[in-house]
C-alpha positions as CSV (number, residue, x, y, z in Angstrom):
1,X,-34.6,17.6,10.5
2,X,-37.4,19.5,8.1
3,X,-37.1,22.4,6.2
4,X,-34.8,25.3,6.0
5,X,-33.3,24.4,9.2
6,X,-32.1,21.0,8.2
7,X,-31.2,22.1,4.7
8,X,-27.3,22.3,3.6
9,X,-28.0,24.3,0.7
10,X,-28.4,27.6,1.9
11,X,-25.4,27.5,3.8
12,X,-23.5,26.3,1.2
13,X,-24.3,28.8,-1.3
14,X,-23.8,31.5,1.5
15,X,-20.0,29.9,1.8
16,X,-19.8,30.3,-2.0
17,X,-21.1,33.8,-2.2
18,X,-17.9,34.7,0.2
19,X,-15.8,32.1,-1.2
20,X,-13.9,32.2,-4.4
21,X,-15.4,33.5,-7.7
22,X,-16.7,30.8,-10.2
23,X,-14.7,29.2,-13.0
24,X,-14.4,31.0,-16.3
25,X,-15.1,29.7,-19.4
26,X,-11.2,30.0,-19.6
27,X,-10.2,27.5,-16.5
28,X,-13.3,25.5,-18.4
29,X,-11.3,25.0,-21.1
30,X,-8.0,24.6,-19.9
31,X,-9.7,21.2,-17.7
32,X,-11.2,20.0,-21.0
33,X,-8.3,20.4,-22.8
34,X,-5.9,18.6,-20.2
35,X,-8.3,15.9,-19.9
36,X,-8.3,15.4,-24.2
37,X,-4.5,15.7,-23.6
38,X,-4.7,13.0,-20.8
39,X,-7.0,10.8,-22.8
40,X,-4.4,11.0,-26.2
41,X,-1.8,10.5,-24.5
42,X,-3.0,7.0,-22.5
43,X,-5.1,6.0,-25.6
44,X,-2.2,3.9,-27.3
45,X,-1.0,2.3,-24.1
46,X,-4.4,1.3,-23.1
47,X,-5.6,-0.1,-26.8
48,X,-2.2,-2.0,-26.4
49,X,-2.7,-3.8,-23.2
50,X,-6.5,-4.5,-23.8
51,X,-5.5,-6.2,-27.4
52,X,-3.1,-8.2,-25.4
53,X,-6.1,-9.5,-23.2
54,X,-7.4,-11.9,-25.7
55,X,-6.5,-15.3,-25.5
56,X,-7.2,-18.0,-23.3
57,X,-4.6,-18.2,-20.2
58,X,-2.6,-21.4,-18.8
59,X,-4.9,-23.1,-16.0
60,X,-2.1,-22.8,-13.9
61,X,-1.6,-19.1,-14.2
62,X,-5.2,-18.7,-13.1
63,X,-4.8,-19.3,-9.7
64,X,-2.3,-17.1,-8.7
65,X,-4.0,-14.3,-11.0
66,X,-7.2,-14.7,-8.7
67,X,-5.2,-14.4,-5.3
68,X,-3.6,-11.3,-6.3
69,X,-7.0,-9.8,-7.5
70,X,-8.5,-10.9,-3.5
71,X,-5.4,-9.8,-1.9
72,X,-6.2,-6.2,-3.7
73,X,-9.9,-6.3,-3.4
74,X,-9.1,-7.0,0.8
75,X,-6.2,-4.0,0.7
76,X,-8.6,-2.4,-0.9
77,X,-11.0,-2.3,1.6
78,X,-8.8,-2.1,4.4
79,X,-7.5,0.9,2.7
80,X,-10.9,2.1,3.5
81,X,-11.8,1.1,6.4
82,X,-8.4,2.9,7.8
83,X,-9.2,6.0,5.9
84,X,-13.0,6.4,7.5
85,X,-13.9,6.5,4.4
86,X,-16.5,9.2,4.8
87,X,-14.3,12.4,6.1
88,X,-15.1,15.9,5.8
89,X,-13.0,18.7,5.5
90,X,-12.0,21.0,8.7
91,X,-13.6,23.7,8.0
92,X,-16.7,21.3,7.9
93,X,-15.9,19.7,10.7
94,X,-15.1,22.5,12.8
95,X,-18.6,23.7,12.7
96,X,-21.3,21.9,10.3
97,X,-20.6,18.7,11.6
98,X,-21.8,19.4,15.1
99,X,-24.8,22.4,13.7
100,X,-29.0,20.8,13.1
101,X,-28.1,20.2,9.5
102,X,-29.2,17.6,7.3
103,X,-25.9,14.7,8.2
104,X,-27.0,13.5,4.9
105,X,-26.5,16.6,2.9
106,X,-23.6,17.7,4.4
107,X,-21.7,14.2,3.8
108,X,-23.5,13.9,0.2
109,X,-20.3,15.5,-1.7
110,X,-18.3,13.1,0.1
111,X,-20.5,10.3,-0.7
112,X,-20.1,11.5,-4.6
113,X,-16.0,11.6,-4.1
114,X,-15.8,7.9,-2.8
115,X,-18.3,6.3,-5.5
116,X,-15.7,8.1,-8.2
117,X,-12.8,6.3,-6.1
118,X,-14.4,3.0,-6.1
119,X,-15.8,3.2,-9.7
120,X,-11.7,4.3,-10.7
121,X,-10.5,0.9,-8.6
122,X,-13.6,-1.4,-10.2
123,X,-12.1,-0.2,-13.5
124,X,-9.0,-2.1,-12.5
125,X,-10.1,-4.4,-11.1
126,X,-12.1,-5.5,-14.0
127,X,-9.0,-5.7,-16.1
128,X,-7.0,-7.5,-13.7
129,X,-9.9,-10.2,-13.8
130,X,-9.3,-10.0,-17.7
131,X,-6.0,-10.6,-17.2
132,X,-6.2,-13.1,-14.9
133,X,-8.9,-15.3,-16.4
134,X,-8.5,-14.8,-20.5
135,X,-10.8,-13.9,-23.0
136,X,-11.2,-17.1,-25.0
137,X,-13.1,-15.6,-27.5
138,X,-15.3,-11.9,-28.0
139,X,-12.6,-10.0,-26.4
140,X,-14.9,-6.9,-26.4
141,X,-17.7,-7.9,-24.3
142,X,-16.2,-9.9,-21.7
143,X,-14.1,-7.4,-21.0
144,X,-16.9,-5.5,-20.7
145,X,-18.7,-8.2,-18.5
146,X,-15.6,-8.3,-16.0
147,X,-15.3,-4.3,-16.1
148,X,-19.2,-4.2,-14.9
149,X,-18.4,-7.1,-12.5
150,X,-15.4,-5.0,-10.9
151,X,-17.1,-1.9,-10.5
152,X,-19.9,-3.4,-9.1
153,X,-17.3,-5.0,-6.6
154,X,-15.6,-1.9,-5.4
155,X,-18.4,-0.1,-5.2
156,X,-19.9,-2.4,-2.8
157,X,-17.3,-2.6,-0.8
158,X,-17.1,0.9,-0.7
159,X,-20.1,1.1,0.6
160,X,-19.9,-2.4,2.9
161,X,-17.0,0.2,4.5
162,X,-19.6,3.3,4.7
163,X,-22.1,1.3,6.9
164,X,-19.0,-0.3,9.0
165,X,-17.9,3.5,9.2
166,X,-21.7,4.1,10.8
167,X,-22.7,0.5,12.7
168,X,-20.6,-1.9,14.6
169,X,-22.4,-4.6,12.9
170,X,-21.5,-3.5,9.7
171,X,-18.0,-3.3,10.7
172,X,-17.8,-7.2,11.3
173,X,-19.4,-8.1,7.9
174,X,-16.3,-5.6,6.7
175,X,-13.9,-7.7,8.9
176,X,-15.7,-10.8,7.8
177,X,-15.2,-9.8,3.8
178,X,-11.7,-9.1,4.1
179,X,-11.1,-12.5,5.6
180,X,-12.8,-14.6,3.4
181,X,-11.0,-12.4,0.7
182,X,-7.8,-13.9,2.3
183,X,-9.3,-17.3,2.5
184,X,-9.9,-17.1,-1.4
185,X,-6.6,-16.3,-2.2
186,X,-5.1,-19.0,-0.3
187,X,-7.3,-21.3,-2.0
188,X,-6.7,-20.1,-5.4
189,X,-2.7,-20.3,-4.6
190,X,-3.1,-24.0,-3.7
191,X,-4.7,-24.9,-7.2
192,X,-8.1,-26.6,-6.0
193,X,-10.3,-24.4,-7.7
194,X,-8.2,-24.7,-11.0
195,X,-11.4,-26.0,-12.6
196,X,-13.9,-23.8,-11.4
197,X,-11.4,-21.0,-12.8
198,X,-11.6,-22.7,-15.9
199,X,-14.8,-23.3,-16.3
200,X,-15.3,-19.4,-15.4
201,X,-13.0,-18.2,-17.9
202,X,-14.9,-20.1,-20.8
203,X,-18.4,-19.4,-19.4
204,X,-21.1,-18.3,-22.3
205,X,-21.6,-14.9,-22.4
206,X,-24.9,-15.5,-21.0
207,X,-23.7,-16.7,-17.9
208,X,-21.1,-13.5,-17.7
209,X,-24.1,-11.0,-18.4
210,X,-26.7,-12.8,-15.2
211,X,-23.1,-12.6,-13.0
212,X,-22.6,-8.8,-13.9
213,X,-26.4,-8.2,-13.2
214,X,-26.5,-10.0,-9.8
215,X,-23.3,-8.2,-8.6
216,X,-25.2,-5.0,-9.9
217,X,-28.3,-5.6,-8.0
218,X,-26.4,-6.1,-4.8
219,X,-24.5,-3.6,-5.6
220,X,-27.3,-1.1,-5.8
221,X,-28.9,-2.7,-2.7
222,X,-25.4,-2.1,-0.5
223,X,-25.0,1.9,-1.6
224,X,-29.1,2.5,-1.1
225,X,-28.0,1.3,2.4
226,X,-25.1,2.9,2.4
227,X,-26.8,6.2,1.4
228,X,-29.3,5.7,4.3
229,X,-26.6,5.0,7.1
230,X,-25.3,8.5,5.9
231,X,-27.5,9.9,8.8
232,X,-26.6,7.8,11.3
233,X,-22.7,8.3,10.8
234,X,-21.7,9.4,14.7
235,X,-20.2,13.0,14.5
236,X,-16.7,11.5,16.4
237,X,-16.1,9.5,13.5
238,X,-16.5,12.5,11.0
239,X,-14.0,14.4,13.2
240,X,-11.6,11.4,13.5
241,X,-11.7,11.2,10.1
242,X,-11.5,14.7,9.1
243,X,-7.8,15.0,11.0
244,X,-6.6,12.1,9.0
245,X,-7.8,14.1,6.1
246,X,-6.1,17.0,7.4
247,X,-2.9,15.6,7.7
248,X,-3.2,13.8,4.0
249,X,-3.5,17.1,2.7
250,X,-0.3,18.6,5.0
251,X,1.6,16.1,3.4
252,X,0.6,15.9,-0.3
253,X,1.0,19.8,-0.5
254,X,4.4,19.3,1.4
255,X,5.2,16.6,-0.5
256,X,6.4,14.9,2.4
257,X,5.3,11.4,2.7
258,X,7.0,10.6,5.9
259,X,5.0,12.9,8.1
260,X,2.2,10.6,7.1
261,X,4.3,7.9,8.9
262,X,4.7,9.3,11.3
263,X,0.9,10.1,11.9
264,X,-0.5,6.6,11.8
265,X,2.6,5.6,14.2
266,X,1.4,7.9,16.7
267,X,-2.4,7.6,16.1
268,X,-2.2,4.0,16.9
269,X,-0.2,4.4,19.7
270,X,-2.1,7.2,21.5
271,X,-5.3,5.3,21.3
272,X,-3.5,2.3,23.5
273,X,-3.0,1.8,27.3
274,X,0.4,0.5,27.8
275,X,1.0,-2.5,30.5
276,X,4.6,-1.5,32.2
277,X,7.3,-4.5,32.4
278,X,10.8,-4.3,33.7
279,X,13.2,-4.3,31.0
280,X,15.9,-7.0,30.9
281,X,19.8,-6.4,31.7
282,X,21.7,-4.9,28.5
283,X,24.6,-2.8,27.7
284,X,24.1,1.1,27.0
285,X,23.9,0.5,23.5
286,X,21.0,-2.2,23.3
287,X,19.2,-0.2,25.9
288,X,17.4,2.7,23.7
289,X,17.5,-0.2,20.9
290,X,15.1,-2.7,23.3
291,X,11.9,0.0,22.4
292,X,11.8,-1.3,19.1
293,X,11.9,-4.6,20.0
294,X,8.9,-4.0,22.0
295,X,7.4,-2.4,19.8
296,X,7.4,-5.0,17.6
297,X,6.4,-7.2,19.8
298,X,3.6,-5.3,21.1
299,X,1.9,-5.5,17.4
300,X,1.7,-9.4,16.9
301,X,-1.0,-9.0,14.0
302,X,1.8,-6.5,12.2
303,X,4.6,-9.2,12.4
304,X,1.9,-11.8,11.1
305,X,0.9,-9.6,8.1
306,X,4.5,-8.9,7.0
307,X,5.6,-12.4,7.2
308,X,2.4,-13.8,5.5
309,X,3.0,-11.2,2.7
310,X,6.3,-13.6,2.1
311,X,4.2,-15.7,-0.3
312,X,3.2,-13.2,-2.6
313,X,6.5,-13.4,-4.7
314,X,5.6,-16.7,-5.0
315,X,2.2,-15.8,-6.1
316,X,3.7,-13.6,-8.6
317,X,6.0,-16.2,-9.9
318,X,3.1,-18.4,-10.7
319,X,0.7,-15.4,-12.2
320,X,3.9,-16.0,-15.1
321,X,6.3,-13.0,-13.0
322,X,10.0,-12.6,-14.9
323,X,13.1,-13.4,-12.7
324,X,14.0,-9.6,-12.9
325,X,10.5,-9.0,-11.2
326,X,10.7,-12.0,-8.7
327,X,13.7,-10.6,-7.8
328,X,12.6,-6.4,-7.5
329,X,9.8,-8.4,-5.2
330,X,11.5,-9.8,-2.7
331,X,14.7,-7.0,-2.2
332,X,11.6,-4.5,-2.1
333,X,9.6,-6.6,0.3
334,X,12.4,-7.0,2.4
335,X,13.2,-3.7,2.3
336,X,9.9,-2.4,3.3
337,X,10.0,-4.9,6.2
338,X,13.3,-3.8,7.3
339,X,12.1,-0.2,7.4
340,X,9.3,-1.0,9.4
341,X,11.1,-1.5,12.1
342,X,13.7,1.2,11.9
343,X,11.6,3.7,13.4
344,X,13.8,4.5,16.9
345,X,16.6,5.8,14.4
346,X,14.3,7.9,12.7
347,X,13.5,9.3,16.1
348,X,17.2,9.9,17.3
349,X,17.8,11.1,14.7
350,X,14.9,14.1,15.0
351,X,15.4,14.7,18.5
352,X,19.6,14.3,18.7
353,X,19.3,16.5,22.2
354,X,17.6,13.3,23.7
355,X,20.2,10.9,22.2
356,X,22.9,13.0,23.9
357,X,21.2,12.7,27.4
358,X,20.9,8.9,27.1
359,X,25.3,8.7,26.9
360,X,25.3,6.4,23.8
361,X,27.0,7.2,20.8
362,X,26.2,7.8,17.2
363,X,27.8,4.6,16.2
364,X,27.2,2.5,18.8
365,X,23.3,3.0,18.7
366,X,22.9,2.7,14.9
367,X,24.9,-0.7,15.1
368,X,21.8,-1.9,18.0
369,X,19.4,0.1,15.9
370,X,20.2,-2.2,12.9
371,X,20.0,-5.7,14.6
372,X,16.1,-5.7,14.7
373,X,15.8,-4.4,10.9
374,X,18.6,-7.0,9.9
375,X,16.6,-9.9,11.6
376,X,12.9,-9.3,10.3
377,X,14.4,-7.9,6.8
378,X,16.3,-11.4,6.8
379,X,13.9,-12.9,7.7
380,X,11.6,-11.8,5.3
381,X,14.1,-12.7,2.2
382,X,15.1,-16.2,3.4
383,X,11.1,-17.0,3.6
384,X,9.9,-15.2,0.4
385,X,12.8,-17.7,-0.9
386,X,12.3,-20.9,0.1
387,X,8.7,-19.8,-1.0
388,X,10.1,-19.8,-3.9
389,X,12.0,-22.6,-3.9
390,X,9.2,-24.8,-2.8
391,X,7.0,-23.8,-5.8
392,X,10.6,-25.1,-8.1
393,X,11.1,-21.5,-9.4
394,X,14.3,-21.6,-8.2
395,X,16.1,-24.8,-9.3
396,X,19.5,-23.9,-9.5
397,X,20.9,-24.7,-6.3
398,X,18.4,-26.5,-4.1
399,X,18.1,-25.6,-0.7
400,X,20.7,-22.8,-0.9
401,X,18.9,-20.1,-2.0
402,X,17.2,-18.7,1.5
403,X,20.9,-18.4,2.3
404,X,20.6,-14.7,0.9
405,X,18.0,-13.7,3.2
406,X,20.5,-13.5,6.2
407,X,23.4,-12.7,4.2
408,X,21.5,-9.5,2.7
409,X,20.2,-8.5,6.3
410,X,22.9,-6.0,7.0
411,X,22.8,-4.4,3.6
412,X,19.0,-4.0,4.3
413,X,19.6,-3.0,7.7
414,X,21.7,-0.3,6.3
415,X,19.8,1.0,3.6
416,X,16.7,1.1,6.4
417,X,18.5,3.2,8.7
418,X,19.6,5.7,5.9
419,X,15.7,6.0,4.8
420,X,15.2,6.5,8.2
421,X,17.2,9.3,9.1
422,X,17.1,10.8,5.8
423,X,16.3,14.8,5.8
424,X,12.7,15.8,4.4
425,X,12.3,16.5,0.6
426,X,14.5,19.6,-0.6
427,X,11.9,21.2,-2.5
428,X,14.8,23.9,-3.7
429,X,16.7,21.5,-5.3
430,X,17.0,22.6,-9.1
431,X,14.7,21.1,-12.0
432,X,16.4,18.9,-14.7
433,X,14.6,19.6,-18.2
434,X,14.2,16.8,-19.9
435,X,12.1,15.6,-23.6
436,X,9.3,14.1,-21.3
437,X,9.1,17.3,-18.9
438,X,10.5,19.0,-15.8
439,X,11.9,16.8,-13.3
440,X,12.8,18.1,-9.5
441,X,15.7,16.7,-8.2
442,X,13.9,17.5,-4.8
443,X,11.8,14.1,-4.4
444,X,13.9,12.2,-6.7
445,X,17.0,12.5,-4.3
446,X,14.5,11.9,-1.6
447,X,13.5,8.7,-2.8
448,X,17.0,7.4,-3.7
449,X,18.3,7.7,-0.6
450,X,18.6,4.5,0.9
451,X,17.7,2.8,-1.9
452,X,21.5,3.1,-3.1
453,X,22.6,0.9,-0.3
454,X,20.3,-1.6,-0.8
455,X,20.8,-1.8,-4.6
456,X,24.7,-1.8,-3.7
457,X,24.4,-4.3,-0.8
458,X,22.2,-6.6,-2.4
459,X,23.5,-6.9,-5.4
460,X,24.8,-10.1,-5.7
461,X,21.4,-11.4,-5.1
462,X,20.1,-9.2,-7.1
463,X,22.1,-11.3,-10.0
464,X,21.7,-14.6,-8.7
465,X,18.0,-13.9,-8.8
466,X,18.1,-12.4,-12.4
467,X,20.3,-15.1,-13.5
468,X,19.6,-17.9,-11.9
469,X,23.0,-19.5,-12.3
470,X,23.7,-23.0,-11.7
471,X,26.5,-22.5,-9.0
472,X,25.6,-20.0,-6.1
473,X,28.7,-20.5,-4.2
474,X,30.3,-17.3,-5.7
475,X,27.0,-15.4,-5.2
476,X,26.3,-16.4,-1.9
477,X,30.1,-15.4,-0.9
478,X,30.2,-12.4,-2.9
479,X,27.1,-11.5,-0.4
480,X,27.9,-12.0,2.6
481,X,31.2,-9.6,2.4
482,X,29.1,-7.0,0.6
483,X,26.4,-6.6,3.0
484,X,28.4,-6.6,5.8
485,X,31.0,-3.8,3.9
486,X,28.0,-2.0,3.6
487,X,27.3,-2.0,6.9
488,X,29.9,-1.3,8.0
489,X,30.7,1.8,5.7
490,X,27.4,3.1,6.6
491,X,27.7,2.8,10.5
492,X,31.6,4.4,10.3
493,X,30.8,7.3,7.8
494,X,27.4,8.2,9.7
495,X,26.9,11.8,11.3
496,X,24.8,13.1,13.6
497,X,22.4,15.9,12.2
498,X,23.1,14.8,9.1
499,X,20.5,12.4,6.5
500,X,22.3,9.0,6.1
């Protein structure tokens, strides 16, 4: 497409000429000076943690620094690849997508946006590698090294997932990074690269400056290529992506994070043709409670991630991880897992007309609701801990301490039910004024709410963990009545209509 009739500019300056009036030299200043305030503000915290980069790090922390740094470079691009990336916004989409313009203009601003996200996550990146690998010696420019090694990382596979967005082909090199990614961090986990890590974190700085350019030069290859496949992008993939963008926007100006739950549940389900099977004999209780065992079943990769994600507070332990945050990993992860799978009482409790046509009540169908979160949950904790155990981070108590995993399921069963069924965020909740500024109750009673349980059910694991005493008798006893109190209070003091 030549000329005028191809070109996006005339259309977009005829969209600003009815559009909003231009920014002042007023609203010029006011950015400047929040971003001055922004960079004061961070300044000390960031000198801080880069001066606490230098050093040389234990060869066995190494390895587990690594894997973390693939796992996040694969989320990373998965994060990505779900997201499009390339997305327009509706009004964009509605018509200029599918008009003779330029596909290359029109996507160009969106281009800009993601090289800014992936040049932010390279920055990262960079330190993490820092931290990871040590700075032996001239702090200043390996850090710098590692910072243009990062970037050029992200940005790549920012724009690897720009030419999967546009070509099937590119989409299995995408797939094929992410699992050799994976494949890396397993390696680095088991140790037998320990002296190739080594030998990387005391490379000469010449060595570090021909690894930054060679990562820059493919770097630069990938986005030219990227750039290109702009063109080619098919528009149903711009209009697939601009809904998801639609209903990211919904929700950040709601401030409602569930509803974007709630829109990759049913995205992913819509997309699917569903085989039919006759569902086995059970009570009216277990009945409604089977879909979500089907569900989970139905999603074999899902159950594979989540359990597979049980090594990583193992991972964290050896990357040098505290007790206190060994132990925040796992309740979380467990958590999160148990929550997961919770979604048939978020839905009875949304549509209560169409629990009262299925003759089961309240009670009764949150005690089935909670058997599938209590087993994967459980699950989850007793594997993330013998993980643990096998590594010898836990030595207190050998073979014993998985034995919290299923003694904390129905405290995480409970708290997952009360997170889903909680009501959306009161946004006119008061403000609390505090020295460090205004703080709405709205979100902050939002996010608490189920999190109590847990805290409360959990909580003699939650010690054992910190402590690490040499006795877990008391702790393991003190657990099981506590989760199953929980429970219990939770399933006898619940109301319909109401969150929790």
């Amino acid at each position: 497409m030549t000329g005028i009739e191809g070109s996006v500019r005339p259309v977009r300056a005829y969209l600003r000429s009815r559009g909003r009036t231009r920014a002042s030299l007023l609203d010029r200043y006011v950015s400047g000076f929040g971003l001055a305030m922004l960079a004061a503000v961070l300044g000390q915290p960031l000198t801080t943690v880069i001066s606490g980069l230098a050093g040389p790090v234990e060869p066995g922390r190494m390895g587990a620094g690594a894997a973390l740094l693939a796992l996040a470079l694969a989320g990373f691009l998965a994060a990505a690849r779900a997201a499009g990336p390339v997305m327009v916004p509706g009004s964009d989409a509605s018509w200029l997508v599918l008009s003779p313009l330029s596909r290359r203009g029109l996507l160009g601003r969106t281009g800009r946006v993601l090289l800014v996200v992936a040049v932010v996550a390279g920055v990262l990146l960079g330190v993490g590698l820092v931290a990871a690998l040590g700075a032996p010696d001239q702090l200043v420019w390996r850090l710098l090294g590692a910072l243009v090694l990062g970037v050029s990382v992200s940005v790549g596979g920012m724009a690897l997932a720009v030419l999967g967005q546009a070509s099937q082909s590119w989409q299995v090199w995408l797939t094929a990074a992410m699992v050799a990614l994976l494949v890396l961090a397993v390696v680095f986990v088991t140790g037998q690269v320990r002296t190739v890590l080594a030998i990387a974190a005391a490379a000469p700085l010449t060595a570090v400056a021909a690894a930054a350019s060679g990562a820059v030069v493919a770097s630069a290859l990938l986005v030219r290529q990227a750039w290109t496949s702009l063109e080619r992008i098919p528009a149903r993939a711009l209009l697939k992506g601009s809904t998801r963008a639609g209903h990211l926007a919904t929700a950040t100006v709601g401030l409602d994070p569930s509803a974007l739950t709630w829109v990759v549940e049913d995205n992913h389900w819509k997309a699917r043709t569903l085989t039919s099977r006759p569902w086995p004999s059970l009570s009216a209780p277990l009945a409604p409670a089977w879909q979500d065992w089907r569900r989970a079943g139905r999603r074999p990769g899902r159950l594979a991630v989540m359990f597979g994600s049980a090594a990583l507070p193992a991972v964290l332990a050896q990357a040098g991880g505290s007790p206190v945050q060994l132990g925040v990993a796992v309740l979380v992860g467990a958590l999160a897992v148990a929550v997961a799978n919770a979604s048939g009482a978020r839905r009875d409790h949304d549509n209560p007309a169409l629990a009262r046509l299925l003759g089961v009540g309240l009670r009764p169908a949150l005690a089935a609701r909670a058997v599938l979160p209590a087993v994967l949950g459980g699950a989850w904790a007793a594997t993330a801990l013998a993980a643990l155990t096998l590594t010898g981070v836990l030595a207190a108590g050998p073979g014993l301490w998985w034995l919290f995993g299923p003694l904390a399921a129905p405290a995480l069963a409970a708290a997952a039910l009360r997170m889903a069924r909680r009501a959306p965020i009161d946004h006119a909740s008061p403000v609390i004024d505090t020295p460090g500024g205004a703080i709405p109750t709205g979100p902050l009673f939002w996010a608490a709410t189920g999190v109590d349980l847990a805290l409360i059910g959990c909580l003699p694991a939650a010690m054992a963990l910190a402590t690490q005493p040499g006795d877990l008798g008391p702790y393991l006893a003190a657990q099981a009545v506590s989760g199953l109190a929980v429970l219990a209070a939770y399933i006898v003091r619940a109301r319909p209509g109401k969150a929790g």
